[in-house]
N, C-alpha and C positions, 0 to 999 in steps of 0.2 A: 504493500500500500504506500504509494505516494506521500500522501499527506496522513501519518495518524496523530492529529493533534490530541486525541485523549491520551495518548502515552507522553506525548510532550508535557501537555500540563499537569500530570502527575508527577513530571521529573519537574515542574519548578515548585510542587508543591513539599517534594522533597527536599528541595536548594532552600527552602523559605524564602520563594521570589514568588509564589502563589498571589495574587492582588482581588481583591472583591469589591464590591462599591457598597458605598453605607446608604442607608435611604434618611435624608433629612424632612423631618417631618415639622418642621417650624422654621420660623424666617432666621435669617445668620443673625447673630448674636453672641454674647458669651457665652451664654444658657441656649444651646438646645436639646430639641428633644430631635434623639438617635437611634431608627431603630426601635421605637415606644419606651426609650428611655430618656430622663434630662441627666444632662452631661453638661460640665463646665468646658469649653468647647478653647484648646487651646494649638491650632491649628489652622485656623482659618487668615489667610492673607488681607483680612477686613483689618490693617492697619491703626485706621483712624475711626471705626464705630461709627462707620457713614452709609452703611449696604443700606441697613432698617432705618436713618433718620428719617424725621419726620419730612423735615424740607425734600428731601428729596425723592422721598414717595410719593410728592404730593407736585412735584415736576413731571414725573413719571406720569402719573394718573391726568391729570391738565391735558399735559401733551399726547398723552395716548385716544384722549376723548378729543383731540382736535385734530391728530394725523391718523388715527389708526391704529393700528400694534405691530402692520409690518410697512416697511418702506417701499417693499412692491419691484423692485430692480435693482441692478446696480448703481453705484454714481454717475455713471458715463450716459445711463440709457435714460431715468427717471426718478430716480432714487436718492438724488441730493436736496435734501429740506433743508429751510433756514434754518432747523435746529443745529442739522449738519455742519452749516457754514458760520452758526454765529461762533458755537464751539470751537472750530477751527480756531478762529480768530482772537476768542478769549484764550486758547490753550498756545498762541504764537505771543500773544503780547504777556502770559503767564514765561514762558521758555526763554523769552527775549531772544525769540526767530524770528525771520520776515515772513517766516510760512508755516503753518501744520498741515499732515493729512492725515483723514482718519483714515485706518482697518475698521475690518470687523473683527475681527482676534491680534491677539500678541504673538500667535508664531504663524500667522498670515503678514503680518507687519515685517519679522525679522526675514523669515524665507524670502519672499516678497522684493524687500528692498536691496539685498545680497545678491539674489539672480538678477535682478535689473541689473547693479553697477558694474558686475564682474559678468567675463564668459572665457574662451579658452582663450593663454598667453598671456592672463592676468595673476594676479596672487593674492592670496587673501591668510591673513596670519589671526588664531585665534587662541584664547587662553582654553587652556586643559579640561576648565570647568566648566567650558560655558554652559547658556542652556541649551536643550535639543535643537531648540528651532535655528539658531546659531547657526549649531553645527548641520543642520542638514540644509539650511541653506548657501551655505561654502560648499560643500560635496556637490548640491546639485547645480552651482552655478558653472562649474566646468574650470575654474581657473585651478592653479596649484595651490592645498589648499596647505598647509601646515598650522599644527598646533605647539604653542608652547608654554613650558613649566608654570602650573599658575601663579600667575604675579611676579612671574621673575623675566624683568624689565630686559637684563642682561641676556638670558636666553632669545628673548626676543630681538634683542641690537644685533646679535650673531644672526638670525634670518634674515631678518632685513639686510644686511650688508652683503650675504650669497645672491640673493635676488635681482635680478636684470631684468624683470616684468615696469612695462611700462606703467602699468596702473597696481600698486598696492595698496590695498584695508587692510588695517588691523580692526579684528570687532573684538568686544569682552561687553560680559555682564555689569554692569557698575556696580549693583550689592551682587553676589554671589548666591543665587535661592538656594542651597544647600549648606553652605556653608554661614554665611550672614556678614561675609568682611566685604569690606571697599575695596575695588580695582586703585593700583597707582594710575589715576587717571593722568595727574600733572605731568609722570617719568613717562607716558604713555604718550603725550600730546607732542610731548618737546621731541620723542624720536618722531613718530609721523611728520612731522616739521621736517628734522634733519635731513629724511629718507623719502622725501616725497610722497607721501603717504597720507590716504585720509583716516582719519578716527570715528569706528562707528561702536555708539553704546546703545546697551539696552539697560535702559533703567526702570524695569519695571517695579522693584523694590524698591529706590531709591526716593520718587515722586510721593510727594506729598509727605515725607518722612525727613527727610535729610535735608537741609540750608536753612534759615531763621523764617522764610517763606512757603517752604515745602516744594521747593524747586528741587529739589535730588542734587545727585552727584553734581551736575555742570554749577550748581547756584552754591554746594558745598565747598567746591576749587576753584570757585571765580573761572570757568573756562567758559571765554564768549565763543561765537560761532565757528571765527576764522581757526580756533585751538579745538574744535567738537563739531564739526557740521554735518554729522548725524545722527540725533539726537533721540530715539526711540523711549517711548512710555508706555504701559497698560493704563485700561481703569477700573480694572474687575481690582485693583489692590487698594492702595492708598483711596484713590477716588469713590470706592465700592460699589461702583458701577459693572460694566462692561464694555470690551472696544480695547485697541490700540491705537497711538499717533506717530508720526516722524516728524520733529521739527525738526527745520532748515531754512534755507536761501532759497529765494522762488525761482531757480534754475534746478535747483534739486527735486521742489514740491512739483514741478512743471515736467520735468524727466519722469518721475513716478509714476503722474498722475498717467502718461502715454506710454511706459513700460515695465511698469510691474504688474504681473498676470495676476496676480495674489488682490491685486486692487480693481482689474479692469473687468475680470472673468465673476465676479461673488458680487451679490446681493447686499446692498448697503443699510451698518444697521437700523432698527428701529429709530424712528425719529423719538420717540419718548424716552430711549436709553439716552440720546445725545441730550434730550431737554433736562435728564436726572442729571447726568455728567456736569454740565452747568450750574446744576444749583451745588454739587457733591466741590466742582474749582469755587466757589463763594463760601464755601461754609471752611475749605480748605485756607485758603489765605485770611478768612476774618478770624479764625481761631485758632491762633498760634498753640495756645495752651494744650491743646491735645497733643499735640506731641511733645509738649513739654511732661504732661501727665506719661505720654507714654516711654519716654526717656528714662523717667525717676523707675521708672514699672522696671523696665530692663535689668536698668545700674540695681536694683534692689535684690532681684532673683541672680542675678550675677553674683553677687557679693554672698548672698547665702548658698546659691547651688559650689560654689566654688569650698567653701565651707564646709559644706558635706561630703566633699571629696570627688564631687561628678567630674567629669572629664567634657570640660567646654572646650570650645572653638574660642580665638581670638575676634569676638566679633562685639559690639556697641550698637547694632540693628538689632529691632522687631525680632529677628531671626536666630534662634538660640538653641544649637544643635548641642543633642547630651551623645557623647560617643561612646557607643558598646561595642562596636566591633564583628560580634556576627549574625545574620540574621534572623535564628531562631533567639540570640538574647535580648535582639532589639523589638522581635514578635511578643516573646514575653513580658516586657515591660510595658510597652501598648496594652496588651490585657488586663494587666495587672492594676494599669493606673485607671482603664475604663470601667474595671469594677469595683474603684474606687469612686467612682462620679468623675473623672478629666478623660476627655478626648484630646488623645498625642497620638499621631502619625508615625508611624514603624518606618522608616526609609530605607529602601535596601536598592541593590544593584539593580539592574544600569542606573537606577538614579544617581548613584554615588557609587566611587569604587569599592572595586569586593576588598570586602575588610575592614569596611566603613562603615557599616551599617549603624544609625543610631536615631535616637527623637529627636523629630524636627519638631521643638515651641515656638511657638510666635506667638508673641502680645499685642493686644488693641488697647486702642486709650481708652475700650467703654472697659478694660476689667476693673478691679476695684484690687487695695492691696492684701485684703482680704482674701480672694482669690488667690492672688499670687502665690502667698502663705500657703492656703490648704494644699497646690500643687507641690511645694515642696515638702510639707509632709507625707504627701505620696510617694513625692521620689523616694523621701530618704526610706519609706517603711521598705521601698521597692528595694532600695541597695541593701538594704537588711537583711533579704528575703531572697533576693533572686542574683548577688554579685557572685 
């Protein structure tokens, strides 16, 4: 037999790469119910405690009774609303780009914009980590693709200097989703300069989280356009919406718009997702304090997880992975804390290298320190019980 994939998925149920989907039976929040259970929900990339606002349900609902619920085409054919276009323009003078363009997802954005800039006898250099859509849009754009050692600048000045492709990118993650640390953007900008080379980030982590405005990495390192000029965000994170954008220069936004399949070929989205988006950038920039509240949340569980002995990552982001190492210890500990009341995500390969296996946390400003607390008394019952 060709294909027997019931034997296959019995071997990853053995590897502990087995995956299953949860059924969410209540809206995102700290608290849902999972599954006909309530779980303190410490997992969800809702950042800023913006999915459920009020404002922004209520953009959503407005705009859905004035457009509809779907957009009906893609942008090119009939499917560009003013929601589309105001967004655009609140999310370029948020970027301090001359231009945005929306996706409809984050790895139709990265794929997308990777096959447009590159094709064969170009080169494209990416870090180790990046996310998927990254990397499968370097493979499939056709240039030479190389990856190097995460975050190591130096490894990268050795590629670029063998390289004789007339058009290089360098792309990386700006926060790292598995991880939760910052790319050197700065050591990254100043080679692309050297080595004629553009710099493209995906910040999907970063937006709304990172600079005193919630501009991400670029607004974190001071990197204006001519140092970043392509500039990739989600909104399903920070904004707790849905959608991706590219800020840039309207020679970039204008290339895009006529050569990325990923934008010209797909259905553009809901104009009520863009009308929520809108209200999700206003509640972002007039309320600094959430990320302040969510800063102290981190720095807190930091300082006690570390305490307890857990084995963190070097990271300061939302994003705060406990490493166990293999993937039946990282399966147990997900159990373990879910029958405690906290929902923690098990990570294991290909998401992250084998041998890496561990809990990815991530905080929102709506949790309370309370919360925080009972999570690490789970952890620690967990180290007790299952090190």
């Amino acid at each position: 037999m060709p294909f027997n994939l019931a034997a296959e998925l019995q071997q990853k149920k053995a590897d502990g790469l087995y995956r299953q989907r949860r059924t969410l039976e209540s809206a995102q929040g700290t608290r849902v119910r999972v599954d006909g259970r309530e779980l303190f929900n410490f997992c969800s990339n809702d950042y800023l405690g913006l999915a459920s606002h009020p404002d922004v349900v209520a953009a959503f609902q407005q705009a859905a009774a004035k457009y509809g619920v779907g957009s009906g085409a893609s942008h090119l054919v009939c499917g560009h609303s003013a929601e589309h276009h105001a967004l655009e323009a609140e999310l370029a003078e948020f970027t301090g780009r001359e231009r945005v363009l929306l996706f409809s997802t984050g790895y139709m954005a990265n794929t997308g914009i990777v096959q447009a800039l590159l094709s064969r006898g170009d080169a494209v250099f990416e870090d180790r980590l990046n996310h998927a859509s990254l990397i499968d849009g370097g493979l499939a754009s056709g240039a030479h693709f190389q990856r190097y050692h995460h975050g190591d600048v130096a490894h990268l000045r050795t590629l670029l200097e063998k390289s004789t492709a007339a058009k290089k990118l360098i792309v990386t993650d700006g926060v790292f989703s598995m991880d939760g640390d910052v790319a050197p953007l700065p050591e990254l900008a100043q080679l692309a300069q050297q080595h004629d080379a553009w710099l493209m980030v995906d910040d999907a982590h970063g937006f709304g989280v990172l600079g005193a405005q919630g501009g991400g990495v670029a607004e974190h390192f001071s990197l204006p356009a001519a140092q970043l000029p392509v500039l990739v965000g989600t909104l399903g994170k920070g904004f707790g919406t849905f959608g991706a954008f590219v800020a840039g220069d309207a020679a970039l936004i204008e290339y895009l718009i006529n050569s990325a399949r990923s934008y010209i070929f797909t259905t553009a989205l809901p104009p009520a997702v863009a009308a929520a988006s809108r209200a999700s950038l206003k509640l972002l920039r007039d309320e600094p304090q959430r990320r302040e509240k969510l800063a102290s949340l981190v720095a807190h569980f930091r300082h006690e997880a570390l305490s307890l002995g857990l084995a963190l990552l070097p990271s300061d982001t939302p994003i705060q992975p406990v490493l166990l190492g293999s993937n039946q210890k990282a399966l147990a500990w997900s159990a373990a804390l879910e029958a405690k009341g906290f929902l923690v995500g098990a990570i294991r390969p290909p998401t992250v290298p084998a041998g890496s296996a561990r809990l990815r946390v991530t905080f929102s400003a709506a949790h309370e320190r309370a919360d925080v607390d009972g999570l690490l008394q789970a952890l620690a019952d967990c180290r007790g019980l299952l090190a």
